[in-house]
Structure formats: structure tokens, C-alpha cells
C-alpha positions as CSV (number, residue, x, y, z in Angstrom):
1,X,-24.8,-35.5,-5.8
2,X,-27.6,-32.6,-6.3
3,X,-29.9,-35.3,-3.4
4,X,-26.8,-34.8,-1.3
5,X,-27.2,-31.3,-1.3
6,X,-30.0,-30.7,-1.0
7,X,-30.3,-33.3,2.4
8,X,-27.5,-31.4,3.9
9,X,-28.7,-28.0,3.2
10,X,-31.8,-29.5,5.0
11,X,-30.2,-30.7,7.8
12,X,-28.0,-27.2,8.0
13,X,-31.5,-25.7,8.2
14,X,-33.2,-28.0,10.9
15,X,-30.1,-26.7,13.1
16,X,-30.0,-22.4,12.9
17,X,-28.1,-21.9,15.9
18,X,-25.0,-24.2,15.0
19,X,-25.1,-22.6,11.1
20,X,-25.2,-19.5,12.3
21,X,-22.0,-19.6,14.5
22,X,-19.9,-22.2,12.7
23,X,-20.5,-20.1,9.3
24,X,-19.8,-16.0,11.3
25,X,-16.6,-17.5,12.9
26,X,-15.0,-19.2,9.7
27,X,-16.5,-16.2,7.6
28,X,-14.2,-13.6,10.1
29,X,-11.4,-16.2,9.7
30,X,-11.8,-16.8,5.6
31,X,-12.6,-12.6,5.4
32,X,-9.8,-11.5,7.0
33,X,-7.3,-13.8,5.5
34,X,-9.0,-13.0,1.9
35,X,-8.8,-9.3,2.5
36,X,-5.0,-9.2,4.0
37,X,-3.4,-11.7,0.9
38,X,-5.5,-8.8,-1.4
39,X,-3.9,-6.2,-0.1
40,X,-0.3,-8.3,-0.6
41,X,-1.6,-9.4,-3.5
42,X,-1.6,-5.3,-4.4
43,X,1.4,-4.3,-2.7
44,X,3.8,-7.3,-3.6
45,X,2.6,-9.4,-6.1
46,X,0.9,-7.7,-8.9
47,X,3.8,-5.8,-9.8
48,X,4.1,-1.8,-11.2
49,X,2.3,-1.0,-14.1
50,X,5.2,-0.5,-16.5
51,X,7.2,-2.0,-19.2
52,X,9.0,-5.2,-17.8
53,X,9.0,-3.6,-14.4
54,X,12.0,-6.1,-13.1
55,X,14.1,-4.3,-15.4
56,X,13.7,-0.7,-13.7
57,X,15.4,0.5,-10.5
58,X,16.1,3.1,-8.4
59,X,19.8,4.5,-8.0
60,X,20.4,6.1,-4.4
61,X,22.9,7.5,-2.2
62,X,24.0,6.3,0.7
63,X,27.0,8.1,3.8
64,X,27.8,5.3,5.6
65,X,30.1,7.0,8.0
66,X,27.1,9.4,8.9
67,X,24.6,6.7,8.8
68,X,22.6,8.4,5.9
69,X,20.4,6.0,3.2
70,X,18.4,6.4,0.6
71,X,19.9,9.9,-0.9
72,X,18.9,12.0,-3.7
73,X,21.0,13.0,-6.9
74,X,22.7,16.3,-7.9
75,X,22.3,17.6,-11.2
76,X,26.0,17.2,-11.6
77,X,26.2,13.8,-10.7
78,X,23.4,13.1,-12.2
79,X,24.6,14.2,-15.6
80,X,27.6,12.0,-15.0
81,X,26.1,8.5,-14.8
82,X,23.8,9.3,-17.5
83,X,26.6,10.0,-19.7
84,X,29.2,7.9,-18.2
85,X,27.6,4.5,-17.3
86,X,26.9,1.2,-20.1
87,X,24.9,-0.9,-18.1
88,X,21.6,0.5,-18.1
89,X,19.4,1.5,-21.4
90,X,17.9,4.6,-20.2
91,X,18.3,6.7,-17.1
92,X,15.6,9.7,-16.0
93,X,15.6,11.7,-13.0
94,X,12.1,13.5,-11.2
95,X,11.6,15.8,-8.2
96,X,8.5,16.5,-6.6
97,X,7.1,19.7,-7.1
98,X,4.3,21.8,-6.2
99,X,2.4,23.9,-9.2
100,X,-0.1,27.3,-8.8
101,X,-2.4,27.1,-11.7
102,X,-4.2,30.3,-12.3
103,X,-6.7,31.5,-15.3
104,X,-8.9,28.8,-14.7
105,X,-11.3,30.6,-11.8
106,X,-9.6,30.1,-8.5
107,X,-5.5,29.8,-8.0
108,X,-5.2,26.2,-7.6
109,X,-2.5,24.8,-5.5
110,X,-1.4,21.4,-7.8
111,X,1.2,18.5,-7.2
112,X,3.4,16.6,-9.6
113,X,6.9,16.8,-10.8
114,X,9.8,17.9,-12.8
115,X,11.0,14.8,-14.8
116,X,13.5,14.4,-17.6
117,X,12.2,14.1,-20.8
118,X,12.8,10.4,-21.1
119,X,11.2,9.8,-18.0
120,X,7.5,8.3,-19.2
121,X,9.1,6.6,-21.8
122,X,11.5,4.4,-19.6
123,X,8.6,3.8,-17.8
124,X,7.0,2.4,-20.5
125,X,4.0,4.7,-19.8
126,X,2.5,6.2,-23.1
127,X,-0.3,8.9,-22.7
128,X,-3.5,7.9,-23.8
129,X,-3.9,11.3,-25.7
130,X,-1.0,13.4,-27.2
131,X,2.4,12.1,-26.8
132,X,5.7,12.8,-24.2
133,X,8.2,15.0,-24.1
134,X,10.7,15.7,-26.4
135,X,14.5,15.6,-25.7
136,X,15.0,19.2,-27.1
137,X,12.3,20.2,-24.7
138,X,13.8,19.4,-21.6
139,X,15.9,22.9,-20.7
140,X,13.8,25.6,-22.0
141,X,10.1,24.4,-23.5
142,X,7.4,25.2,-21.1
143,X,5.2,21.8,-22.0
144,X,3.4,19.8,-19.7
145,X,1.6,16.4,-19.4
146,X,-1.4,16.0,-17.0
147,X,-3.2,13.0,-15.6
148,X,-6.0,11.5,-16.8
149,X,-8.2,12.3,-13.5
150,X,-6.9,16.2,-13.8
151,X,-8.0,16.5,-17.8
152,X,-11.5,15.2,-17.3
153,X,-11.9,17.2,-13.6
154,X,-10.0,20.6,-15.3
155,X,-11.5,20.2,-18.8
156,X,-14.5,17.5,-18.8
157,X,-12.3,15.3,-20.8
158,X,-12.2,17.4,-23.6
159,X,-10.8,16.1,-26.8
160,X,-9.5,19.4,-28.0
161,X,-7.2,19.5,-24.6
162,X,-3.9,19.2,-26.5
163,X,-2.3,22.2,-27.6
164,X,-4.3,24.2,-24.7
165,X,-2.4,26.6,-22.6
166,X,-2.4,26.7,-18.8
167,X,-0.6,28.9,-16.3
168,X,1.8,26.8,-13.5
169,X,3.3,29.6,-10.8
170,X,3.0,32.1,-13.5
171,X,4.2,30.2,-16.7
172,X,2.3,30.1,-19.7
173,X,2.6,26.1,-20.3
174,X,1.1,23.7,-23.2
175,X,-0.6,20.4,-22.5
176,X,1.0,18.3,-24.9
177,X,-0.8,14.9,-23.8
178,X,-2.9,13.1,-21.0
179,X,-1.3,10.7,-19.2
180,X,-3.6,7.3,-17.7
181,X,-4.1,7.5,-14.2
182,X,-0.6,7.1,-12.6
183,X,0.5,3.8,-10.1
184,X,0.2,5.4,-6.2
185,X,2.4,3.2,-4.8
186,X,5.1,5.2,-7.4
187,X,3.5,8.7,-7.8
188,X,1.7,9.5,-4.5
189,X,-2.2,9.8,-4.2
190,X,-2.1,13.4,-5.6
191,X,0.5,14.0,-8.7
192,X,-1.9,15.4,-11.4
193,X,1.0,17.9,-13.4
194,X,4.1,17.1,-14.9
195,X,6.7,19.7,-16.4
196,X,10.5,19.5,-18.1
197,X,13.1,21.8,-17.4
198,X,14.2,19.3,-13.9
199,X,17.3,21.1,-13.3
200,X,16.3,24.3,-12.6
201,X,14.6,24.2,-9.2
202,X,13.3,27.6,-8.2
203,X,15.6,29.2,-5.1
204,X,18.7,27.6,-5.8
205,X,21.7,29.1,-7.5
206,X,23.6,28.0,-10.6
207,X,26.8,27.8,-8.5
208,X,24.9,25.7,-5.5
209,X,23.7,22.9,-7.9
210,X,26.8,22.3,-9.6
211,X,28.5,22.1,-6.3
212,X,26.1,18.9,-5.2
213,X,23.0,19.9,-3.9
214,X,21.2,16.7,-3.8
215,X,17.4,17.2,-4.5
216,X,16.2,14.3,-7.5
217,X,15.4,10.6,-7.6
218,X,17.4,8.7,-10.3
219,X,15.4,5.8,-12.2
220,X,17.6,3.6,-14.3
221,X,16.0,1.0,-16.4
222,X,18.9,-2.1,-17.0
223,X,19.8,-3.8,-20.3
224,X,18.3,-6.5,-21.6
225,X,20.9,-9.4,-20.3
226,X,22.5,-7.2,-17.4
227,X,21.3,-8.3,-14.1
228,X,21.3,-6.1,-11.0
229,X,24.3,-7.3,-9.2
230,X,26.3,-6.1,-12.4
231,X,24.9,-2.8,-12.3
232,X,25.8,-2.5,-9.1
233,X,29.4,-3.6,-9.1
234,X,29.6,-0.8,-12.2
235,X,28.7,1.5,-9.8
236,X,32.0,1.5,-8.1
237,X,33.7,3.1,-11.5
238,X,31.4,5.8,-11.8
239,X,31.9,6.9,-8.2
240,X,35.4,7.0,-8.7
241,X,35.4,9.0,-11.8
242,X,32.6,11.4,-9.8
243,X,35.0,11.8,-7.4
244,X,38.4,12.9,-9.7
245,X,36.2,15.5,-11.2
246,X,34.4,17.5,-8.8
247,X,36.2,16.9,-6.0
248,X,34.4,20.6,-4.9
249,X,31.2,18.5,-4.7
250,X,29.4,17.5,-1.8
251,X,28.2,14.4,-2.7
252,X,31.4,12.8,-4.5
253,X,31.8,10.6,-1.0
254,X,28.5,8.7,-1.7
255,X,28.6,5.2,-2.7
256,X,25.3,4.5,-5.0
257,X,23.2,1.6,-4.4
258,X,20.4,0.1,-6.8
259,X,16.9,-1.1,-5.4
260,X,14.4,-2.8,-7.7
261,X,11.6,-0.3,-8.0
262,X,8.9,-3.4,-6.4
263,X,10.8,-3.2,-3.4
264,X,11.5,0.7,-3.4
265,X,7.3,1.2,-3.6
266,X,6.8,-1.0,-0.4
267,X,10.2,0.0,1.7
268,X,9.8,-2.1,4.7
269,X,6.4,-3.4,4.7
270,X,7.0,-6.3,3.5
271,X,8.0,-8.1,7.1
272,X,5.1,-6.2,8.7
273,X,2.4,-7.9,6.1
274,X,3.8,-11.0,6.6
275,X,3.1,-10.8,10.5
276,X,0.0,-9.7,9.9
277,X,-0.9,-12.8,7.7
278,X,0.4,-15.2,10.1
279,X,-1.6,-13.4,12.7
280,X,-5.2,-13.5,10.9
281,X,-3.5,-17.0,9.8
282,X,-3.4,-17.7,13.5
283,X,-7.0,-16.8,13.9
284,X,-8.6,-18.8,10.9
285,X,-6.7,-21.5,12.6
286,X,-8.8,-21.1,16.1
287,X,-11.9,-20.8,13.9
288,X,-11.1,-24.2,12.4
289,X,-10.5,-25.7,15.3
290,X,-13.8,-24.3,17.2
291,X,-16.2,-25.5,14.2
292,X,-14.6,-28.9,13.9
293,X,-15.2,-29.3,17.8
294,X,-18.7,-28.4,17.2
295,X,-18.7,-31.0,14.0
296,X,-17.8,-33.7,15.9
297,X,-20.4,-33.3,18.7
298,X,-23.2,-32.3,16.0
299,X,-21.6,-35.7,14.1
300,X,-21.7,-37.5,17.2
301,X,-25.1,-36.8,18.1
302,X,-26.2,-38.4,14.8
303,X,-24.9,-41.8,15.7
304,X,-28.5,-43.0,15.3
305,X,-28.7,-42.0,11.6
306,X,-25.6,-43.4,11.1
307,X,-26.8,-46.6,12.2
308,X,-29.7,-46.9,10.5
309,X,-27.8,-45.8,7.0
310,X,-24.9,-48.4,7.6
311,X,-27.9,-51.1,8.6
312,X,-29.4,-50.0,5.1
313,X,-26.1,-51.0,3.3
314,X,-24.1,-47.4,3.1
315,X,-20.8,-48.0,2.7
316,X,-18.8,-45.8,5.4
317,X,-16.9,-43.6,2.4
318,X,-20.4,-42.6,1.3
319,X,-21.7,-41.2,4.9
320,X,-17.5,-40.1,5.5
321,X,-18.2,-38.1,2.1
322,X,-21.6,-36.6,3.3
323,X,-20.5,-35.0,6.3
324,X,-17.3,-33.5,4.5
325,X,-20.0,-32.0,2.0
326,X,-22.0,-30.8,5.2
327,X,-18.6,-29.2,6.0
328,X,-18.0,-27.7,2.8
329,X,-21.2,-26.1,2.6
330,X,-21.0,-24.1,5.7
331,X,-16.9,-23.4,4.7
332,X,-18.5,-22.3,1.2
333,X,-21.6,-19.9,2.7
334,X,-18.7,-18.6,5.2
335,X,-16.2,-18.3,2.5
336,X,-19.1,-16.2,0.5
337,X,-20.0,-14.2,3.3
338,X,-16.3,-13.6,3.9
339,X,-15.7,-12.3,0.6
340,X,-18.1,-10.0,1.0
341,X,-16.3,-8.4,4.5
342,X,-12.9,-8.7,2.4
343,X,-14.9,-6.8,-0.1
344,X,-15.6,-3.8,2.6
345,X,-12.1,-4.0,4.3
346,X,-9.9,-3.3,1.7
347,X,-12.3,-0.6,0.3
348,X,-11.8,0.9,3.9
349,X,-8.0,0.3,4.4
350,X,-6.7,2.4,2.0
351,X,-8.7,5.7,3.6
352,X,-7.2,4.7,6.9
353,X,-4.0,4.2,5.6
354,X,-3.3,7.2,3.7
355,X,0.2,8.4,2.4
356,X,1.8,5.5,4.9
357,X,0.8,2.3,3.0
358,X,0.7,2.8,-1.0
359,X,-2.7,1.4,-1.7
360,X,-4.8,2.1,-5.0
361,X,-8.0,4.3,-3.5
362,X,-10.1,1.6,-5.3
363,X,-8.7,-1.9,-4.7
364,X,-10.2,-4.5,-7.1
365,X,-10.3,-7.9,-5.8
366,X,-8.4,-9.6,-9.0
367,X,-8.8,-13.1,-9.9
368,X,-6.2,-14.7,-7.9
369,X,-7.7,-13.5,-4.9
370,X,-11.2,-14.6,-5.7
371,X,-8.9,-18.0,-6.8
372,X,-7.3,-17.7,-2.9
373,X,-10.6,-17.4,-1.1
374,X,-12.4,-20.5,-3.4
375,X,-9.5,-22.4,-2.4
376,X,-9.4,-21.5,1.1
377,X,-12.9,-21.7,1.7
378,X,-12.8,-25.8,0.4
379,X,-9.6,-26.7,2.3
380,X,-11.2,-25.0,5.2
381,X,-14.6,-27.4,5.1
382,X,-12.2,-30.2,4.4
383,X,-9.8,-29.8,6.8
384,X,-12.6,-29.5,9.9
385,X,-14.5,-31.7,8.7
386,X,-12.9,-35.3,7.5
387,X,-11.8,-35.8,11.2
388,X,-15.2,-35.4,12.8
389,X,-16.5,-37.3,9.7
390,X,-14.2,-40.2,9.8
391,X,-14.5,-40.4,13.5
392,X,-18.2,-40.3,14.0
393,X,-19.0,-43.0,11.0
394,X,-17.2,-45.8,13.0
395,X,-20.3,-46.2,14.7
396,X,-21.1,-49.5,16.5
397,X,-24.4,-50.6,15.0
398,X,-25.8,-52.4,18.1
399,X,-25.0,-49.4,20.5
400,X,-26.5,-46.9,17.6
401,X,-29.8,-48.3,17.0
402,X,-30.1,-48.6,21.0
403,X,-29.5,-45.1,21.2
404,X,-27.6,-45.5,24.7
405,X,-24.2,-46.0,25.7
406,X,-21.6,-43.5,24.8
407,X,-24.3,-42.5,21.7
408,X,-23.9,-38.7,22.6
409,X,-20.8,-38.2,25.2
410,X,-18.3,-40.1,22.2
411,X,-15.8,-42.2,22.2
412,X,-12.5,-41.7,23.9
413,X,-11.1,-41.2,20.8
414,X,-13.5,-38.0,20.2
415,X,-12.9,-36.3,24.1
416,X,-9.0,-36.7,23.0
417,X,-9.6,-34.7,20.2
418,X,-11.8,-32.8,21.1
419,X,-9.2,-31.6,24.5
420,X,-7.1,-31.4,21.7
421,X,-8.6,-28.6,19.5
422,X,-9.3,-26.5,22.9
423,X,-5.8,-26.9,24.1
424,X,-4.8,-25.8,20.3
425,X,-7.7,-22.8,20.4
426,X,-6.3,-21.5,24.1
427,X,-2.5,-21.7,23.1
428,X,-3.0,-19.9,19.9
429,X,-5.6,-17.1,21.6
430,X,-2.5,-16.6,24.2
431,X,-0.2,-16.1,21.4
432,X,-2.3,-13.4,19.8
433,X,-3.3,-11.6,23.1
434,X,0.0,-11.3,23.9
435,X,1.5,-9.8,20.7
436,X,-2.0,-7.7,20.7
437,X,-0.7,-6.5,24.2
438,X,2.8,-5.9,23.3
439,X,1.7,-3.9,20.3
440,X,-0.7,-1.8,22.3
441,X,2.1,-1.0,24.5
442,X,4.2,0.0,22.0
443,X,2.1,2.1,20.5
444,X,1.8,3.6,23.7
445,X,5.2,4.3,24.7
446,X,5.7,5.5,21.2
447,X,2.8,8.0,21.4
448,X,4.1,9.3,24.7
449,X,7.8,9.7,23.2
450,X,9.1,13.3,23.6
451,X,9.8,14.6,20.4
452,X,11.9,18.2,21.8
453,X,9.0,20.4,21.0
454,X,5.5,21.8,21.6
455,X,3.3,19.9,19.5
456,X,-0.1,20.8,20.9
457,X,-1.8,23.4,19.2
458,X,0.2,24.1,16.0
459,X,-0.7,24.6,13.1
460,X,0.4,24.1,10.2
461,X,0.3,25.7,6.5
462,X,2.0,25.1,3.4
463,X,2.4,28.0,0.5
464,X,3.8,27.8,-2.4
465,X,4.8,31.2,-4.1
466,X,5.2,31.4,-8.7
467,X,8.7,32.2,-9.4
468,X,7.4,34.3,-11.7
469,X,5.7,36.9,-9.2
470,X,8.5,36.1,-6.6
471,X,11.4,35.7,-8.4
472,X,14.3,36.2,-6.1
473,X,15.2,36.0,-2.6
474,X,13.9,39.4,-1.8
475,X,10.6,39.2,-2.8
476,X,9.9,36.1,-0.7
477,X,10.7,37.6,2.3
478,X,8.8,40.1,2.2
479,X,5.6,38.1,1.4
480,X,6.9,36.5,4.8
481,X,7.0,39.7,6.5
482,X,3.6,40.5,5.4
483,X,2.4,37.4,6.0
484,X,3.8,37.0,9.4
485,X,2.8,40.6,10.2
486,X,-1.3,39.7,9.2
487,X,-1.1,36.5,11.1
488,X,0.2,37.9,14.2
489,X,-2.8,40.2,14.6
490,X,-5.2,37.0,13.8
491,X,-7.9,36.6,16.6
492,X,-6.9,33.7,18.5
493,X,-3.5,33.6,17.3
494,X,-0.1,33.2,20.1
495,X,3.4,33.0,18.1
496,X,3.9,32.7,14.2
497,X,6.9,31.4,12.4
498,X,8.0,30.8,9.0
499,X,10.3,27.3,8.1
500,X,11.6,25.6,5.6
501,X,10.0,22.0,6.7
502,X,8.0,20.8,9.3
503,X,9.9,19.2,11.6
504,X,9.8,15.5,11.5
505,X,8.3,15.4,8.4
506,X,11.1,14.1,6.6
507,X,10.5,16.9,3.5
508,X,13.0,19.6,2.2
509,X,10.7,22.6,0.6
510,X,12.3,25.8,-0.5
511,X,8.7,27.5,-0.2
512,X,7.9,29.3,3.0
513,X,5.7,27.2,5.9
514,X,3.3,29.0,8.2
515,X,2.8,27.7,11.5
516,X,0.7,29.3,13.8
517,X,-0.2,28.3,17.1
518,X,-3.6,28.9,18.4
519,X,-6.0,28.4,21.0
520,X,-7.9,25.9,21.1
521,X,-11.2,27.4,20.9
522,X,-10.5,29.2,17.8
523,X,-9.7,28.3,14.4
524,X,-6.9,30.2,12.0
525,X,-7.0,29.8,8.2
526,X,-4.2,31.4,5.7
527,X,-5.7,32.3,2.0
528,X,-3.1,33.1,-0.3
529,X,-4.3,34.2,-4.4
């Protein structure tokens, strides 16, 4: 086996220019493949990082008659399915949230949440220093849990970090544990502080919450036994008792639908991946096809060698297997080669991606996908090669060792196939240009869709003010006045404006925006201590 080798890796070295191309085309091909079935692997496949993650799911709202999906939870309604329903062991609630931390240099600006005190713990997610919340700390303690990237940035992974005291929007608050590094795909790219006290969001009134305002995600992990289609047909009770007894509320026309918390992470993707594998699919496919053409004329030119071996007494299996192992090794140096661009593109993906596809910043290639591109890589070498193999070892020996007759054109046989893998490369390249083109134009049209307002030169700022310093109504508008007023007199500055959200966005923020637009040739910052 190790002469075989070594006499193909010769003759893959007496040839430069066919190894070179045969092993860049099936390395794009193998690459691309390997480095799009990693990133499903990430998204789809490898599953949250929590305690029997089938088990945990997501409760929404949904209007149908207003066309309206994928709606948050009120605190009152809230408090009624976690007291009311028996199919699921444990049910949390979170809200995003957005934290000034002061008394440590600089205000920082920090994200995270409010959560329920259960909430890490139906997760299954234990902090790798300290512990979670308590239940009697979830309505008036001022405890927090940060991540594991904020302790060791903040405090140099000190040891001694439990217990401390930080200031969130001008709360004196106690770390009470660390938390691992948090799944994106579930916590965003930047959640580094988590607090109790979730039904008490800053700027809205006792009376509005209890009359529906919808602001919090509900997690519900199910019963051991109770499968999701049960939950969901107990949902149909709850809603009705909702609706008897706050029939003031402006959610109690909601129905409430489950979603497993895999598919929740990925929304829609899923359908987009899989297009995008049958695509690169499509393209490994044209690879093949061009390296087994060039196979079977490289194989064909050799009619002479195979000759003389079958003269010498090889049996055709051996020279059959030979060339397959020539095949394999150029599928296997593509295949490595491959791996290595697979490497680079899902390193880069996620940076391009950003906030629209939940990708770890680092994405490992785990053993299944190193498993994937092994495989790949063999079947690939098998696959282009047997054909070209089997053909070219039914060589005549009389017309081989004369070196003449159809000793380099091929047989009929071979130009068949060989019409055959071009009409196969030129069908498949029309496919792709044309979905390529489509796409394009898409993306076109979309980009040139009016979207009812000026959207060149803007702007836009985000600030968050403490309750503590601003703690009512009053005290915010003015820091808009003032604000407003400064910005206005800003060199380079046409029109300011305060909002609630950005439009388009998709957010709900009680803290004031700052949009400015500007010229071009200037640029506008907003500091705010």
C-alpha cells in the first residue's frame, strides 16, 4: 500500500499543472461545503447550552386579527400562567435592559437584563463563582450577576469579586456570582449584567403595567413526560381564565403560542441555510465533474502503462484501485487545503454577520465537522475517480503497446462521458448564475425601496438616563431640552429630534434617542456622564 503511495504521489508530481487545478477547484468546492455545514452545524445542530434544552420554550403572543406574532408578556399575565398553569416545571420571564455603571473611572454604558429569579436556574446555567438569585430577592434586593468576560475585563478575574458593590443607573448593587460566558444565539453578542426586581421597568406606571403593557419574554421549561403539543393545547384554559379576570387588560385577546427555544434562536434561517448548502452543494458538484473530465484524459493518456502492467500480469482491480488512490490523494490534499479556507471563513462570517445571524464570535470547528470534511473529501476522490479508472483500465493490449489508434482521443465510451460531465457542469453553472442574478436583483430593488423618510445623513444616538438621577417624567425632559438645545448649536448640525425608537428598528426604549442630522463633511458626537 505505502509503494502505492508513494508511485502516485510521484506521478501527481511529474504532472504540477493538473495537481494544481484539480486540487484549488475541489479544495473551493470541499471548503465551502465544510465551512457552510459548520456554521449549521452551530446554528442547528449543536443545540443551546442548557439543561435538556428540548425541554425549554418560549411562550408568545400572537393578534391574529391585526396580524401581530411573536408578542411580549405583561406583568399581569405573566403572573397568571406562572401561578395558574400545571404543565410546565418552571416559568421565568427577562427584559432587555440597558445599565450605567459608575465608580469604576468612566460612566460605562452596559447591556443585560432584568430576569426573574428563577431564571438561570431553569436554564440550567450555574455560575462558575457565587451562586443565583434568590426568590426573596426578586422585588426589592439590589443583587446582580455578571458574565464571565465582564468580571475578568471589570476586575481582572478577581477571586474576591463576590460580595463587591457596583453602581447600575445609580443603584448601589452586589455581585453575588459570575456567570460562564452566555450562548449569543440566546443572549445577544453584548449582555454582560444581570439584575432582579423585572417588573419594575423604569417610566412606566403601577396602573399602566397592571393594565397589559406587554414588555417581557416568557421561558417555560415543560415537565418531564409532557410534550409540547400538550402544553399548547393547555394554553387555551389559561387564556380563558386571563380573559374573565382582567377584562381591563390589553392583552387578554392574545392567544399564546409555544416555540422550542432551538427554533426561537434561529427564526427563519433555517430555509435560507438550507439553500445556501444546496448551492455550494451545486458547486462541489461542477468541481467533481471538471476534475473527473480531466481524470479521464490524464487516465486515458496512460494507456501505454496500462498496457505494459496488464502485459506484466496486473489484474485490472489492482490498476482500477491505483487510480482511485491517485484520486483520493488529490480529494485528500484538496480536502486539507479546504479545511483550512473553512477554517478562515467561518472565523470571518460571524464579523460580517453581526446581530442578523447568531454566530459564536469564535466558531470552533467541532468533531463532526472535521468527521464531515474526512468523509467528504474520500467520497469526493471516489466518486470522480472509479469512472475514469474503470474506463481507462479496459485497455486493448495490442492497440496500447502500439501506442496508436484511439490511444489518447478515447474510446466512444469516454467522449460520451466526457459530453456528459460538461453538459452536467454548464446546466448546473446556469442554475447558479441565475439564482446569483435573481438575488442580485433583489437585493437591488430592496436597497432602492422607499422607506417614507430621509435616511441620508442621520444620525443616530442612544442614551440611557439612571432612574436614580432622573427619576420622573420631568426630569427627563428637561435633560432633552438641554440636550436638544446644545445639539442645535453644534457646528455642522441641521435639525435635532428626540424619539422613543428608531424607526424600523423593530425596538421599544423608554430612554430618549438623539438623532441629528448633519452634513456630510462634518462629524457630531453626544457625550453624556
Amino acid at each position: 500500500m505505502l509503494t502505492e503511495i508513494r508511485f502516485a504521489l510521484r506521478k501527481l508530481r511529474q504532472s504540477p499543472g493538473f495537481t494544481s487545478i484539480a486540487v484549488f477547484t475541489l479544495a473551493v468546492g470541499i471548503g465551502m461545503n465544510t465551512a457552510i455545514f459548520s456554521l449549521m452545524h452551530d446554528l442547528f445542530l449543536r443545540g443551546l447550552a442548557f439543561a435538556e434544552p428540548s425541554r425549554v420554550v418560549r411562550i408568545y403572543g400572537e393578534a391574529k386579527e391585526r396580524d401581530l406574532k411573536q408578542l411580549p408578556f405583561s406583568v399581569p399575565k405573566f403572573w397568571h400562567y406562572r401561578d395558574g398553569q400545571n404543565v410546565f416545571s418552571s416559568i421565568a420571564a427577562d427584559w432587555r435592559n440597558g445599565f450605567i455603571m459608575t465608580g469604576q473611572g468612566d460612566p460605562v454604558q452596559l447591556l443585560g437584563a432584568n430576569v426573574t429569579a428563577n431564571y438561570f436556574d431553569l436554564l440550567g446555567i450555574r455560575p462558575i463563582l457565587g451562586r443565583n438569585f434568590l426568590p426573596q430577592e426578586e422585588l426589592n434586593a439590589d443583587v446582580t450577576l455578571v458574565t464571565e468576560s465582564f468580571w475578568r475585563k471589570r476586575f481582572n478575574s478577581d477571586a474576591m469579586v463576590l460580595g463587591r458593590s457596583i453602581t447600575l443607573n445609580g443603584i448601589a448593587t452586589t455581585i453575588v456570582g459570575v456567570l460562564p460566558d452566555l450562548p449569543i444565539s440566546w443572549f445577544g453578542r453584548t449582555s454582560e449584567i444581570f439584575v432582579t426586581k423585572p417588573f419594575e421597568p423604569s417610566g412606566i406606571t403601577k396602573d399602566r403595567l397592571m393594565r397589559g403593557v406587554s414588555f417581557m419574554r416568557c421561558t417555560a421549561r415543560l415537565k418531564p413526560g409532557v410534550t409540547i403539543g400538550q402544553a399548547q393545547a393547555a394554553m387555551a384554559a389559561l387564556e380563558r381564565s386571563y380573559r374573565e379576570q382582567h377584562p381591563e387588560a390589553a392583552d387578554n385577546s392574545w392567544t399564546s403560542v409555544l416555540v422550542p427555544a432551538s427554533e426561537d434562536v434561529t427564526g427563519n434561517l433555517r430555509p435560507a441555510f438550507t439553500t445556501l448548502l444546496a448551492a455550494v452543494g451545486a458547486v462541489l458538484l461542477i468541481a467533481c465533474s471538471n476534475v473527473a473530465n480531466l481524470l479521464l484524459v490524464r487516465f486515458t493518456g496512460r494507456r501505454r502503462e496500462i498496457a505494459l502492467r496488464m502485459a506484466l500480469g496486473a489484474q485490472r482491480r489492482r490498476i482500477v484501485g491505483l487510480f482511485v488512490l491517485e484520486s483520493a490523494l488529490v480529494s485528500t490534499i484538496a480536502g486539507a487545503i479546504g479545511l483550512c479556507l473553512a477554517l478562515w471563513t467561518v472565523s470571518v462570517v460571524p464579523r460580517v454577520a453581526g446581530n442578523n445571524i447568531p454566530l459564536e464570535s469564535h466558531i470552533a470547528l467541532q468533531w463532526p465537522v472535521l468527521v464531515f470534511a474526512l468523509v467528504l473529501s474520500l467520497i469526493t476522490g471516489l466518486a470522480m475517480g472509479l469512472y475514469p479508472a474503470w474506463q481507462s483500465s479496459r485497455a486493448d493490449l495490442v492497440d496500447g503497446l502500439k501506442d496508436g489508434g484511439r490511444a489518447v482521443s478515447g474510446s466512444h465510451g469516454q467522449h460520451r462521458f466526457r459530453r456528459g460531465l460538461v453538459t452536467a457542469q454548464v446546466g448546473l453553472s446556469v442554475v447558479l448564475v441565475a439564482a446569483a442574478a435573481m438575488l442580485v436583483a433583489s437585493f437591488f430593488r430592496l436597497s432602492r425601496q422607499e422607506a417614507g423618510f430621509r435616511s441620508d445623513h442621520i444620525w443616530v444616538g442612544a442614551i440611557g438616563l439612571p432612574p436614580a438621577q432622573y427619576p420622573d417624567v420631568g426630569e427627563r425632559a428637561r435633560f432633552a431640552e438641554r440636550l436638544v438645545s446644545e445639539l442645535q448649536t453644534s457646528p455642522g448640525v441641521e435639525a435635532v429630534s428626540i424619539a422613543g425608537a428608531v424607526p424600523l428598528s423593530g425596538n421599544y426604549s423608554t430612554s430618549p434617542y438623539a438623532r441629528v442630522d448633519r452634513t456630510p463633511c462634518r462629524s457630531t458626537s453626544v457625550r453624556s456622564a
